[in-house]
N, C-alpha and C positions, 0 to 999 in steps of 0.2 A: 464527636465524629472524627474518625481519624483522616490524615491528610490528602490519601489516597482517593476518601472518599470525597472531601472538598474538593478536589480536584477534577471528579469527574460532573459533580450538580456545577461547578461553576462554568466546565464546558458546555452544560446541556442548557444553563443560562444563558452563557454567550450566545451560544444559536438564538436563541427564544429573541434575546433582544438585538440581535441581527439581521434574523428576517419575517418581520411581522407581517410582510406584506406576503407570505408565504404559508401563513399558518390560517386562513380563514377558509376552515375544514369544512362551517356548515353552507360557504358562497359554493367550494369546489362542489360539495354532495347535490345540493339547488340546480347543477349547472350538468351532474352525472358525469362529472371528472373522479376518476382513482383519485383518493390519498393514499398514502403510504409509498414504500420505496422496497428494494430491492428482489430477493428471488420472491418473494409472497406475492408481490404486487403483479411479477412478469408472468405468475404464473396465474395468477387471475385473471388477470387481461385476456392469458390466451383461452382460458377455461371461457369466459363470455364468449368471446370471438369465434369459439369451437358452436358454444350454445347457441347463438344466433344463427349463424348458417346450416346446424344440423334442425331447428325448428322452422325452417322452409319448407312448406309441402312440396312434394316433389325433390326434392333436393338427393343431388346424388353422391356420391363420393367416391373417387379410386385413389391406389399410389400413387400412378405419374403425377394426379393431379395433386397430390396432397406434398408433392418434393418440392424443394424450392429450385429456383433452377439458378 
């Protein structure tokens, strides 16, 4: 393995054994908490959050309402 590579397993190490109290993926899923992080994650969230309120009978939607203000 060249150094470059040691380099980055021993970052992804360090995390691991830095924050374990952060890594119990199947309490978060139990509980219907997101794992994961960045654009994938925000974008899922918002994709559920779209899903949920467009599967309201009756529900309605405009732009104004849909702007943030």
């Amino acid at each position: 393995m060249r150094a470059d590579e040691c380099k980055a397993v021993d970052k992804c190490a360090g995390y691991l054994l830095a924050y374990p109290s952060m890594l119990n993926f199947d309490e978060f899923l139990a509980k219907g908490l997101p794992i994961g992080s960045g654009v994938i994650e925000i974008e899922d969230a918002c994709r559920h959050l779209l899903e949920g309120r467009l599967d309201i009978t009756g529900a309605r939607c405009s732009w104004p309402g849909a702007e943030a203000s």
